[in-house]
mmCIF file as Biopython writes it, N, C-alpha, C and O atoms, coordinates in Angstrom:
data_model
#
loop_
_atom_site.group_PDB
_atom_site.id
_atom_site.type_symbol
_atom_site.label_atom_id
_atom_site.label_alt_id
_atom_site.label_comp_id
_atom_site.label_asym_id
_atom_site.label_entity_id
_atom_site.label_seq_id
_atom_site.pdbx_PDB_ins_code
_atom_site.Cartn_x
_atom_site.Cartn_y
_atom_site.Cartn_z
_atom_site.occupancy
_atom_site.B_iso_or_equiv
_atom_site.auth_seq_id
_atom_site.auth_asym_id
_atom_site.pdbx_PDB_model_num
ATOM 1   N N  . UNK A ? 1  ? 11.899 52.280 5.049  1.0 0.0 1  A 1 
ATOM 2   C CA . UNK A ? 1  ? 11.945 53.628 4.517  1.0 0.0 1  A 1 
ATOM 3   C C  . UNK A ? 1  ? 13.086 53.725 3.501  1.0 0.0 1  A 1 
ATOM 4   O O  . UNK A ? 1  ? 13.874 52.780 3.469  1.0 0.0 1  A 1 
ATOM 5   N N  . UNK A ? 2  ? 13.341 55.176 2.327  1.0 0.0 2  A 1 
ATOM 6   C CA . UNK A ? 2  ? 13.909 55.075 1.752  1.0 0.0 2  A 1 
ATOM 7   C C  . UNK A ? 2  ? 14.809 56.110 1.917  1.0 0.0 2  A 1 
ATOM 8   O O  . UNK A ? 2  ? 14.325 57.172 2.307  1.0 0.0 2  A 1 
ATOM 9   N N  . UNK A ? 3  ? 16.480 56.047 1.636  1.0 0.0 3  A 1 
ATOM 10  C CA . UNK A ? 3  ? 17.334 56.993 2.125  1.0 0.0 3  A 1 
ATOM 11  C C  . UNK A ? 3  ? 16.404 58.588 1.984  1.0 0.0 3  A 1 
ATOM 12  O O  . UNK A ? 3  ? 16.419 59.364 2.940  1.0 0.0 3  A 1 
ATOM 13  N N  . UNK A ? 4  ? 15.579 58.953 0.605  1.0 0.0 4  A 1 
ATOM 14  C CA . UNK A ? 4  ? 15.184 60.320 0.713  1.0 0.0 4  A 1 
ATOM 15  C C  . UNK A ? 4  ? 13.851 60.088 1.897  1.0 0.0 4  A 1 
ATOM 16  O O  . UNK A ? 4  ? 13.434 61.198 2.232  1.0 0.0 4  A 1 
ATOM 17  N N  . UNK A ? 5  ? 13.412 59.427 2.304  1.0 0.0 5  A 1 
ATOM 18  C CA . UNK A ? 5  ? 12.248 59.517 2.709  1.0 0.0 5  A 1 
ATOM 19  C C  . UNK A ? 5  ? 13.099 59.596 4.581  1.0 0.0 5  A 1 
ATOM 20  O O  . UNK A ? 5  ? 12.582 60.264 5.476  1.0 0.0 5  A 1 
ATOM 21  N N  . UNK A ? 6  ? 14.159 58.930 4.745  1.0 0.0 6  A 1 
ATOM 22  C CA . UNK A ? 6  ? 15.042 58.557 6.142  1.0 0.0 6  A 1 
ATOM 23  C C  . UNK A ? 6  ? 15.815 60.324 6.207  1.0 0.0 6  A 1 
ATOM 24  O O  . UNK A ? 6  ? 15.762 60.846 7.321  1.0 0.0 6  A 1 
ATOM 25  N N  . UNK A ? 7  ? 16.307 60.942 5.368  1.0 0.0 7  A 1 
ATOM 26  C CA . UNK A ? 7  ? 16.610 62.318 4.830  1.0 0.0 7  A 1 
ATOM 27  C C  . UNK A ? 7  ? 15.677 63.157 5.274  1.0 0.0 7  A 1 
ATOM 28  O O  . UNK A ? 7  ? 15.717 63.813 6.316  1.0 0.0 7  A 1 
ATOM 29  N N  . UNK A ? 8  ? 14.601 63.120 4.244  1.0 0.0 8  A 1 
ATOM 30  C CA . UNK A ? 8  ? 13.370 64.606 4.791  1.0 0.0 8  A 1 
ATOM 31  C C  . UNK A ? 8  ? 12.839 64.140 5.956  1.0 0.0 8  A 1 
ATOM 32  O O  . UNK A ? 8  ? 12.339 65.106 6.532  1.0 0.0 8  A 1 
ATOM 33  N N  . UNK A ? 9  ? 12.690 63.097 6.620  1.0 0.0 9  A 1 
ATOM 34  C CA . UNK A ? 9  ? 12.630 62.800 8.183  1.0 0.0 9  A 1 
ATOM 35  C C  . UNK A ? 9  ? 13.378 63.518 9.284  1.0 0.0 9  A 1 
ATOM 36  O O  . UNK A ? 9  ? 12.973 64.115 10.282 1.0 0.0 9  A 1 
ATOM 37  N N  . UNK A ? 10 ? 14.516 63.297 8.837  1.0 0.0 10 A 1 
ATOM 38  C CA . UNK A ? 10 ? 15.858 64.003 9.386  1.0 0.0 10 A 1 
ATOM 39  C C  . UNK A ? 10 ? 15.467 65.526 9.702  1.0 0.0 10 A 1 
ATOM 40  O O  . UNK A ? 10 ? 15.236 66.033 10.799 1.0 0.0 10 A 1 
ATOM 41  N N  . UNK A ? 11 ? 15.458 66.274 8.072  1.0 0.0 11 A 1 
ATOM 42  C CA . UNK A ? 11 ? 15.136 67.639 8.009  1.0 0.0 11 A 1 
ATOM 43  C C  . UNK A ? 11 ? 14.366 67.708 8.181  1.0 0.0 11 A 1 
ATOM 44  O O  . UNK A ? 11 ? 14.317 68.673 8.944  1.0 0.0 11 A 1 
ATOM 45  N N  . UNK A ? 12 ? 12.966 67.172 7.977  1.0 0.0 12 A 1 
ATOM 46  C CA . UNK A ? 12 ? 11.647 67.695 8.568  1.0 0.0 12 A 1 
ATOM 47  C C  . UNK A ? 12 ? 11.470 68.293 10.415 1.0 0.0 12 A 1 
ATOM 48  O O  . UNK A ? 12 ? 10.808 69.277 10.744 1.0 0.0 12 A 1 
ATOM 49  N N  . UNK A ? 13 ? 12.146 67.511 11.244 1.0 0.0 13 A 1 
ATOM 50  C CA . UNK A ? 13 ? 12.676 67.352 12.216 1.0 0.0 13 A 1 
ATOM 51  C C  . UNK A ? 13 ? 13.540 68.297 13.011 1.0 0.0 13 A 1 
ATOM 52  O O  . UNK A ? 13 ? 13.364 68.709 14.157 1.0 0.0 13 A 1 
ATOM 53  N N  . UNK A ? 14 ? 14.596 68.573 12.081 1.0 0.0 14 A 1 
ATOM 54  C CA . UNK A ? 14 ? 15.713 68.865 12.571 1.0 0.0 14 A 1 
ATOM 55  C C  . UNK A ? 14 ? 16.493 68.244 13.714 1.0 0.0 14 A 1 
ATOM 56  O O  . UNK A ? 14 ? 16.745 68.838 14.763 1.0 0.0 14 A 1 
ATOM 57  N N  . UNK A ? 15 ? 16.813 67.139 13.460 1.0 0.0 15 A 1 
ATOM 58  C CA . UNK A ? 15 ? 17.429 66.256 14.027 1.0 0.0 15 A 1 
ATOM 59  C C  . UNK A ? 15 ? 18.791 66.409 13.341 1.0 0.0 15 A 1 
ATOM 60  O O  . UNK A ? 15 ? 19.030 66.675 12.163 1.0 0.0 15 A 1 
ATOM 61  N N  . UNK A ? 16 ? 19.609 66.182 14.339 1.0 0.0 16 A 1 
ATOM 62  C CA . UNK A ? 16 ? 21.488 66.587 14.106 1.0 0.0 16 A 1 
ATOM 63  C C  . UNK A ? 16 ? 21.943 64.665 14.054 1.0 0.0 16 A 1 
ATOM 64  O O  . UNK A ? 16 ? 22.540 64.210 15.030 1.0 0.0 16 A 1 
ATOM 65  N N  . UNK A ? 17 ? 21.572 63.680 12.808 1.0 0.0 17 A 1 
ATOM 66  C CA . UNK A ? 17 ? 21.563 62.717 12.953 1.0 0.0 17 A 1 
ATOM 67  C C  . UNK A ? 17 ? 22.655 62.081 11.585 1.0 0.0 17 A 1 
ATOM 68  O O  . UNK A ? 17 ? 23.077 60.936 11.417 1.0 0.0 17 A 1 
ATOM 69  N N  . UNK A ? 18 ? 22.906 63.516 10.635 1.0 0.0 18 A 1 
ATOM 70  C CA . UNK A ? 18 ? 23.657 62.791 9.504  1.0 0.0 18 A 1 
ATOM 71  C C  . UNK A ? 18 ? 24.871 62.043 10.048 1.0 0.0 18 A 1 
ATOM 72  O O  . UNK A ? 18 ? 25.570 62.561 10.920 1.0 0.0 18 A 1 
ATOM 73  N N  . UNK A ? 19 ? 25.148 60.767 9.523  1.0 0.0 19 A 1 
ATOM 74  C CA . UNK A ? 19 ? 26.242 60.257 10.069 1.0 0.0 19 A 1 
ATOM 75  C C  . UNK A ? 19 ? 26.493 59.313 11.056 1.0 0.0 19 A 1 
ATOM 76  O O  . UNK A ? 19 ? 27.491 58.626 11.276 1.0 0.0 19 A 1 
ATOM 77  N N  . UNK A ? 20 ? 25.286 59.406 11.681 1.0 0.0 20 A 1 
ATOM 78  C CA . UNK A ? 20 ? 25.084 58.688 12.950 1.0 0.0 20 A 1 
ATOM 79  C C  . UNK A ? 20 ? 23.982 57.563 12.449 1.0 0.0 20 A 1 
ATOM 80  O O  . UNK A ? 20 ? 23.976 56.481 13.037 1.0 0.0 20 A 1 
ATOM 81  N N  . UNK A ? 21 ? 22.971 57.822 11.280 1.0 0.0 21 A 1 
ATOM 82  C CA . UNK A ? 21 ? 22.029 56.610 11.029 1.0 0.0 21 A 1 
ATOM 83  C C  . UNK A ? 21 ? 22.893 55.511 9.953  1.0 0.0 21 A 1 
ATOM 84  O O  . UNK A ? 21 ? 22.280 54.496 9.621  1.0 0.0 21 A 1 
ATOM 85  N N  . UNK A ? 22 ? 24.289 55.714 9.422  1.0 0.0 22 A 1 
ATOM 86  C CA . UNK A ? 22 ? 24.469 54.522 8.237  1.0 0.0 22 A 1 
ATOM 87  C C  . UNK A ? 22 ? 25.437 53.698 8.823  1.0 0.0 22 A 1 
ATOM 88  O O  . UNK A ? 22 ? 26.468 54.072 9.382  1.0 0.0 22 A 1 
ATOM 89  N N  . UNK A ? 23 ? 24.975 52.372 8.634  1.0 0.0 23 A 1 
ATOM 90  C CA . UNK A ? 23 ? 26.192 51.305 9.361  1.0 0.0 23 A 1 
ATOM 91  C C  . UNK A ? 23 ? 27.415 51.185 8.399  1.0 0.0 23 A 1 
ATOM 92  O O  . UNK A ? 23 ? 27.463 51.137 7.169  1.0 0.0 23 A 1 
ATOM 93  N N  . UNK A ? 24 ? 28.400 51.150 9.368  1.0 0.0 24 A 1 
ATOM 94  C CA . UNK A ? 24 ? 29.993 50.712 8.952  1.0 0.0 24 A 1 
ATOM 95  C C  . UNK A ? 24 ? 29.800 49.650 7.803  1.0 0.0 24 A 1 
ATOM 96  O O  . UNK A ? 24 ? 29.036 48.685 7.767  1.0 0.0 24 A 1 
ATOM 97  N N  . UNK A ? 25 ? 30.494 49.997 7.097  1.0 0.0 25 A 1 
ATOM 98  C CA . UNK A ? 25 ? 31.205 48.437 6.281  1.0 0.0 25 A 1 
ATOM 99  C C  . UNK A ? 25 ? 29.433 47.986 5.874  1.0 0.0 25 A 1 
ATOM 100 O O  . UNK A ? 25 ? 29.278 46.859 6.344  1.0 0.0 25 A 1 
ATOM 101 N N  . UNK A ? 26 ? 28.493 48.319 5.393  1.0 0.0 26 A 1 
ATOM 102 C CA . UNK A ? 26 ? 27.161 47.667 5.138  1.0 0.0 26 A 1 
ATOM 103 C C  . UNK A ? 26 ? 26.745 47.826 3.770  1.0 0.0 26 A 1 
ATOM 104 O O  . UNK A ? 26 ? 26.795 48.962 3.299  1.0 0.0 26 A 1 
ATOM 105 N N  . UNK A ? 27 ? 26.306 46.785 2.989  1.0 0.0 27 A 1 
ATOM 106 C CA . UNK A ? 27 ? 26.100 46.703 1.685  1.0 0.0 27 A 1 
ATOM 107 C C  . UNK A ? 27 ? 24.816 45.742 1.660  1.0 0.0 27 A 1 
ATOM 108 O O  . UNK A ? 27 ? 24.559 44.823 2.438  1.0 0.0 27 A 1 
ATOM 109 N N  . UNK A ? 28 ? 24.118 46.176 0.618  1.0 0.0 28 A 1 
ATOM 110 C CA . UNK A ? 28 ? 22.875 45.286 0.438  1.0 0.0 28 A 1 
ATOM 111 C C  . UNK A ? 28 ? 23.133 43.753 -0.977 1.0 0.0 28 A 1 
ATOM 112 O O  . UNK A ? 28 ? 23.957 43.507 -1.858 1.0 0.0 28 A 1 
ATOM 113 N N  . UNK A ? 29 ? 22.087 43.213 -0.522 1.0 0.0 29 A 1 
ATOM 114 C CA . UNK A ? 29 ? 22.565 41.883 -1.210 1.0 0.0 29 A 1 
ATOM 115 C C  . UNK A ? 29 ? 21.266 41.163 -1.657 1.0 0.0 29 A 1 
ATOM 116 O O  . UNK A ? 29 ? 20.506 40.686 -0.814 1.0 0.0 29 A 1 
ATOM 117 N N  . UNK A ? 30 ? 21.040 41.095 -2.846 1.0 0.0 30 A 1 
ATOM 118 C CA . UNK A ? 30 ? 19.620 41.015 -3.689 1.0 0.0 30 A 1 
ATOM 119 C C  . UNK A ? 30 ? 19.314 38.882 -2.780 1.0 0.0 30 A 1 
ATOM 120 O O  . UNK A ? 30 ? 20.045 38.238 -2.028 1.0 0.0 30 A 1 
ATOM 121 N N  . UNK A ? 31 ? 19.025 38.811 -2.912 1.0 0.0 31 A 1 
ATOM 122 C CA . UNK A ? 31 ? 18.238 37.111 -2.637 1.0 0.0 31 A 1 
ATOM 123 C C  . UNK A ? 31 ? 17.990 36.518 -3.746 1.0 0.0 31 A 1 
ATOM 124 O O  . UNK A ? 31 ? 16.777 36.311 -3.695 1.0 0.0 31 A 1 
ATOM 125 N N  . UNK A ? 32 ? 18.366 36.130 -4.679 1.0 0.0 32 A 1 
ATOM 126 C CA . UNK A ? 32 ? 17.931 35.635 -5.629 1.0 0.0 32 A 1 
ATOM 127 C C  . UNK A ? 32 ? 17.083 34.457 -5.797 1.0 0.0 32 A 1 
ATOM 128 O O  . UNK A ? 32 ? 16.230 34.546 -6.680 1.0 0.0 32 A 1 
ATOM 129 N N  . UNK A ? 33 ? 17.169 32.968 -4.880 1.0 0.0 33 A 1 
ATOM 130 C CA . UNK A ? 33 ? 16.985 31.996 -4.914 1.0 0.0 33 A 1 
ATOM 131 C C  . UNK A ? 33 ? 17.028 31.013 -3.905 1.0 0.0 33 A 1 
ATOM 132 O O  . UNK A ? 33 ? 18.086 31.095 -3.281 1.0 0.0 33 A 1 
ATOM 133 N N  . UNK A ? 34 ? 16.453 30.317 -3.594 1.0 0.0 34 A 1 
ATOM 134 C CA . UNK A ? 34 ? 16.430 29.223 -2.596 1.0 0.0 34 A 1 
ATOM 135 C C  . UNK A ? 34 ? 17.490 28.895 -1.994 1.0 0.0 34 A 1 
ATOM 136 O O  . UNK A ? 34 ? 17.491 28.808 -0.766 1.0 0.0 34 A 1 
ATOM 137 N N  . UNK A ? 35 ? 18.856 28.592 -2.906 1.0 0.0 35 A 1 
ATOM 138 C CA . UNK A ? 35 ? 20.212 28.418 -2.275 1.0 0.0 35 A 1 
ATOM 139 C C  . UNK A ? 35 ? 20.740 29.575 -1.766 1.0 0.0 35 A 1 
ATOM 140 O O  . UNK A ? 35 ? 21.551 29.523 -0.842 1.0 0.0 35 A 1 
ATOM 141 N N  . UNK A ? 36 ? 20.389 30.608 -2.243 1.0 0.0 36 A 1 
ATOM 142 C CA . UNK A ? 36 ? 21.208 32.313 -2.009 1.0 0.0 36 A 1 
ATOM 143 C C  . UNK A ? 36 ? 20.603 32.165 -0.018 1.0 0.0 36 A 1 
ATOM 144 O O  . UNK A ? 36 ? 21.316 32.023 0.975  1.0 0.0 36 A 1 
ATOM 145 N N  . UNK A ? 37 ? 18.990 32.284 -0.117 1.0 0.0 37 A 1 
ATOM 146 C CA . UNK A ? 37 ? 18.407 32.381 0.897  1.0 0.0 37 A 1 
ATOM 147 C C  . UNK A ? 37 ? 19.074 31.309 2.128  1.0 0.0 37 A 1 
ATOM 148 O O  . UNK A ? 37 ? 19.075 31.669 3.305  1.0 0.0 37 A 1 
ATOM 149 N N  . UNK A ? 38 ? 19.554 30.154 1.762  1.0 0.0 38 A 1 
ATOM 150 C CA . UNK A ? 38 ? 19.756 29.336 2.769  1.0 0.0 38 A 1 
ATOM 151 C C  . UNK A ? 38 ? 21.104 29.619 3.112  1.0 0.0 38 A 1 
ATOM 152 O O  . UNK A ? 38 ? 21.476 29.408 4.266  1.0 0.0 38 A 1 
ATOM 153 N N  . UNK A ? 39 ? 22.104 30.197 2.021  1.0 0.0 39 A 1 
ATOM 154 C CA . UNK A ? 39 ? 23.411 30.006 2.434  1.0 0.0 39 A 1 
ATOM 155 C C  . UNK A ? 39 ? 23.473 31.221 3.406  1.0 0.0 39 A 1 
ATOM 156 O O  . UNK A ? 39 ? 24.190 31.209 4.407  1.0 0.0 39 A 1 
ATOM 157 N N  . UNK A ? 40 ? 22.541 32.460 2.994  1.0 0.0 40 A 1 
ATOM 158 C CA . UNK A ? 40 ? 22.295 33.100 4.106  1.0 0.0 40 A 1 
ATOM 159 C C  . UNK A ? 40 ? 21.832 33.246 5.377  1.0 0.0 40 A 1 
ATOM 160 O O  . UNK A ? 40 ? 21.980 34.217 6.118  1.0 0.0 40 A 1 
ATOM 161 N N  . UNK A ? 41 ? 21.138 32.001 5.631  1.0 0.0 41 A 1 
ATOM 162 C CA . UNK A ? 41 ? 20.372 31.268 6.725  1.0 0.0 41 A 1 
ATOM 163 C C  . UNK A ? 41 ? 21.887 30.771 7.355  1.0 0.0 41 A 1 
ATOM 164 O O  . UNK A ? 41 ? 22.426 31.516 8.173  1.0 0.0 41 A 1 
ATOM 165 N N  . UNK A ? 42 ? 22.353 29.889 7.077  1.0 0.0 42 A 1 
ATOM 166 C CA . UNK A ? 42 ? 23.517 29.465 7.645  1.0 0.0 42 A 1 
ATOM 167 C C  . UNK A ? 42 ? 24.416 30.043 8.098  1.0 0.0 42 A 1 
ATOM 168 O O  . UNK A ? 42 ? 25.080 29.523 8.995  1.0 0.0 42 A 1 
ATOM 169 N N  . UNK A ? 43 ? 24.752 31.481 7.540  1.0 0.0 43 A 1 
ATOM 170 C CA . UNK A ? 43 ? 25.766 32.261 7.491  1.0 0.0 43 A 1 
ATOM 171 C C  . UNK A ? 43 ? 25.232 32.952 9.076  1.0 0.0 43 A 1 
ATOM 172 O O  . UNK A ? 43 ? 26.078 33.122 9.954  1.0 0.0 43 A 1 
ATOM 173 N N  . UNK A ? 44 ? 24.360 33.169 9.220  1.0 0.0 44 A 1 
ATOM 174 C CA . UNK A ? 44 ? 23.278 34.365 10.308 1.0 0.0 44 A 1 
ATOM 175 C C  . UNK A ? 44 ? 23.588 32.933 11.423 1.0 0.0 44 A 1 
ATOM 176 O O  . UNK A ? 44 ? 24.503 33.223 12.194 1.0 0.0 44 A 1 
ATOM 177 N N  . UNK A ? 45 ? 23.072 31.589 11.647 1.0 0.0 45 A 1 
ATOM 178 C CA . UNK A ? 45 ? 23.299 30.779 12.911 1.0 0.0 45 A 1 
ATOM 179 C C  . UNK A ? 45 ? 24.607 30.467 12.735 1.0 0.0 45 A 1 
ATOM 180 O O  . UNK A ? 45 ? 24.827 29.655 13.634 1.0 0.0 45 A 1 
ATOM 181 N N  . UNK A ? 46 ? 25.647 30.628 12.093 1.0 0.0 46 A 1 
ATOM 182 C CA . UNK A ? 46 ? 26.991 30.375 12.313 1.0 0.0 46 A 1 
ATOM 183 C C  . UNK A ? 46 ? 28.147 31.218 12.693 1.0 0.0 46 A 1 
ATOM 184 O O  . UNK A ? 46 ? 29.333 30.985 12.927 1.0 0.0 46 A 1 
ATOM 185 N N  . UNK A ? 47 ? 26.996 32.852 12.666 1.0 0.0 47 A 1 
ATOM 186 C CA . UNK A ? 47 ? 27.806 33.555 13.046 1.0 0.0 47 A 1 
ATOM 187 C C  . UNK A ? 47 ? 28.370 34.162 14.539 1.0 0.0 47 A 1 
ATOM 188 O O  . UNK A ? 47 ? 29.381 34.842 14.719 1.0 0.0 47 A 1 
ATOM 189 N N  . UNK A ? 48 ? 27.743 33.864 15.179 1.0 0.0 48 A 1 
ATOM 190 C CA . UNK A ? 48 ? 28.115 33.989 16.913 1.0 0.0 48 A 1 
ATOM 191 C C  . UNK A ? 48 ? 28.911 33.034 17.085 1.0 0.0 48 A 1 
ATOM 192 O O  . UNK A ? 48 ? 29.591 33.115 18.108 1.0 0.0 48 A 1 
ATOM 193 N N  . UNK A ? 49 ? 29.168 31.580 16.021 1.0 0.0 49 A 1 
ATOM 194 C CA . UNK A ? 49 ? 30.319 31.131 16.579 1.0 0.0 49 A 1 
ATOM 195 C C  . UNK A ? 49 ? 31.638 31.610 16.060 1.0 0.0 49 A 1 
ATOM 196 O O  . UNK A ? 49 ? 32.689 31.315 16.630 1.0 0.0 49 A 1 
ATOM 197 N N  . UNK A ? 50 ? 31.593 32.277 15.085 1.0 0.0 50 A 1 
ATOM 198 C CA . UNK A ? 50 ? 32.687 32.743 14.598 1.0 0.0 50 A 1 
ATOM 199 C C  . UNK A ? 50 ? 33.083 34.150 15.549 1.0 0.0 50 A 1 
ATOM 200 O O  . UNK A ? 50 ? 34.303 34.253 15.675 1.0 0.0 50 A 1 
ATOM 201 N N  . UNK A ? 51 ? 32.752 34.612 15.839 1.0 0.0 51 A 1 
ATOM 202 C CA . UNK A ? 51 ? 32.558 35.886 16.427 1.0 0.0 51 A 1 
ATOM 203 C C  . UNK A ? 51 ? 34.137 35.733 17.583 1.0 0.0 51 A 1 
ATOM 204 O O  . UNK A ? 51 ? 34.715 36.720 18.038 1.0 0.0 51 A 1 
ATOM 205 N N  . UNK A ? 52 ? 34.512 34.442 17.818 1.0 0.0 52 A 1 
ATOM 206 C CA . UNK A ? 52 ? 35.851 34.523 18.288 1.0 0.0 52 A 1 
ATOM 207 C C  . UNK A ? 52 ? 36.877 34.735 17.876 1.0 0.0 52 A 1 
ATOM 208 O O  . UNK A ? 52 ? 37.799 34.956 18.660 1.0 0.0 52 A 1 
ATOM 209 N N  . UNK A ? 53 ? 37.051 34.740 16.693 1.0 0.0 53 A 1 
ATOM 210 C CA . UNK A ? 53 ? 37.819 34.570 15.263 1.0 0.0 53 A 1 
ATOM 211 C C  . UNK A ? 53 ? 38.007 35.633 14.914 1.0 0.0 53 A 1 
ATOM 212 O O  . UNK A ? 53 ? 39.125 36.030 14.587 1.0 0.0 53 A 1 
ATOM 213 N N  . UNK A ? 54 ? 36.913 36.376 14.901 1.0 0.0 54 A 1 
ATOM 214 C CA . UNK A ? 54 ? 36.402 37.944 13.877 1.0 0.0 54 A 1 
ATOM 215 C C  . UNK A ? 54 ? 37.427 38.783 14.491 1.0 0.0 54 A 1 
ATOM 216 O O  . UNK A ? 54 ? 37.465 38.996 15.703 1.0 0.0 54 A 1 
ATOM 217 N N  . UNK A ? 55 ? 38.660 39.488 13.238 1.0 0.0 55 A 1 
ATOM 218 C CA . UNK A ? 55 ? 39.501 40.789 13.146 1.0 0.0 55 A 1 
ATOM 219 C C  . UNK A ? 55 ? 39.125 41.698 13.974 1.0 0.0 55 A 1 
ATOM 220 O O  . UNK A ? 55 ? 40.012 42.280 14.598 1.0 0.0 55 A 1 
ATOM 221 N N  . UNK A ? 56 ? 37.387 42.151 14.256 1.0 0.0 56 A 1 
ATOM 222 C CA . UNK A ? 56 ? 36.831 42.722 14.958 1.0 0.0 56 A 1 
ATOM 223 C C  . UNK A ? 56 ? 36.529 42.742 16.630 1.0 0.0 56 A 1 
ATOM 224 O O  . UNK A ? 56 ? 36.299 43.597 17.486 1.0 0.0 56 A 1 
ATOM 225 N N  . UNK A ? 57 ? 36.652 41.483 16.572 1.0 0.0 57 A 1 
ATOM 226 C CA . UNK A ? 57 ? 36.246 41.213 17.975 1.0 0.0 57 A 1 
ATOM 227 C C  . UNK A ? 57 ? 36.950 41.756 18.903 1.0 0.0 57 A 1 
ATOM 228 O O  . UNK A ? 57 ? 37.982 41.097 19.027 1.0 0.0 57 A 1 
ATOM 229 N N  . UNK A ? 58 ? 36.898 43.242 20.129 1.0 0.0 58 A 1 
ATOM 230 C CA . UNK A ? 58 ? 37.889 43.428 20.356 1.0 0.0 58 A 1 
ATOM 231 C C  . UNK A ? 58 ? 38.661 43.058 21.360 1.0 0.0 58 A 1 
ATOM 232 O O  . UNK A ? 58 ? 39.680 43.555 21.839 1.0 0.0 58 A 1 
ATOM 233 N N  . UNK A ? 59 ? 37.730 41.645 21.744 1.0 0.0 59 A 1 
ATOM 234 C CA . UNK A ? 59 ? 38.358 40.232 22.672 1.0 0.0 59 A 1 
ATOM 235 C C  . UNK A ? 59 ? 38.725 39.123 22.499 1.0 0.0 59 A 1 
ATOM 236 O O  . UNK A ? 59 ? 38.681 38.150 23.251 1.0 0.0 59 A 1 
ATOM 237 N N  . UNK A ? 60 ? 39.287 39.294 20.996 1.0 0.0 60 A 1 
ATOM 238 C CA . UNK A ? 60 ? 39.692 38.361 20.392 1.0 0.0 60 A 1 
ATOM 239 C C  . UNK A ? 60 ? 40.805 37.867 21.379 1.0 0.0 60 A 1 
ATOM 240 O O  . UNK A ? 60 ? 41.047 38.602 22.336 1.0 0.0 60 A 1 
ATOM 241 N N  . UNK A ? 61 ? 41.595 36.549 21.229 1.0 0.0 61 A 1 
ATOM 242 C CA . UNK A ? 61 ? 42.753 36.014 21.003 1.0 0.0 61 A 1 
ATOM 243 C C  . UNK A ? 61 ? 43.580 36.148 20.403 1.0 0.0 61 A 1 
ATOM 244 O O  . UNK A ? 61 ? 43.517 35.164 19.666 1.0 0.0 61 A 1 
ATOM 245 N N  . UNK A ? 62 ? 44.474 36.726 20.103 1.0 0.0 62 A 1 
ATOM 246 C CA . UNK A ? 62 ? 45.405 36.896 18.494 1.0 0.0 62 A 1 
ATOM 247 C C  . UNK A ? 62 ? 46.613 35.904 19.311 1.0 0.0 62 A 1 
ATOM 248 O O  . UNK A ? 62 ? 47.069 36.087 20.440 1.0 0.0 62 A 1 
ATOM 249 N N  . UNK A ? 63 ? 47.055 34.464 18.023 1.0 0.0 63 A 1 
ATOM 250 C CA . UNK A ? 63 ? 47.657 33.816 18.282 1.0 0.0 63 A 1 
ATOM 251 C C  . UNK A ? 63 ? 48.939 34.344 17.129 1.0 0.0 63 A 1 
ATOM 252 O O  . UNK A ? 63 ? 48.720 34.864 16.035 1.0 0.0 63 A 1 
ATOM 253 N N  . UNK A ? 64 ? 50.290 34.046 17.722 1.0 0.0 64 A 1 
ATOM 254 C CA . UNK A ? 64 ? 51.233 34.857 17.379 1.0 0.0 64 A 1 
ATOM 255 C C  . UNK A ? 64 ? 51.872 33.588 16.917 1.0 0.0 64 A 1 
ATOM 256 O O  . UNK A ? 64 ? 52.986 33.612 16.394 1.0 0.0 64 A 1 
#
């Protein structure tokens, strides 16, 4: 769907949802090409291992 079409959903509705449907920190990212696609492939199975590491994690380790 498209933000106006995710919008008059909303209002059609009346659903109390502004704010609550857009993810944190999220940006879109065109695919251009075979390498774009794979480095993104890699990035997606490599990321649960990083996930110990991640600023975010809020079970990280922080080594001092």
């Amino acid at each position: 769907m498209s933000v106006k079409d995710v919008l008059a959903h909303i209002e059609e509705n009346r659903l109390d949802m502004i704010g609550k449907i857009w993810q944190r920190n999220y940006f879109e990212r065109v695919i251009r090409n075979e390498q774009d696609l794979e480095n993104i492939r890699t990035y997606i199975r490599n990321n649960p291992v990083n996930w110990d590491q991640d600023d975010e994690n809020p079970k990280r380790i922080r080594r001092k």
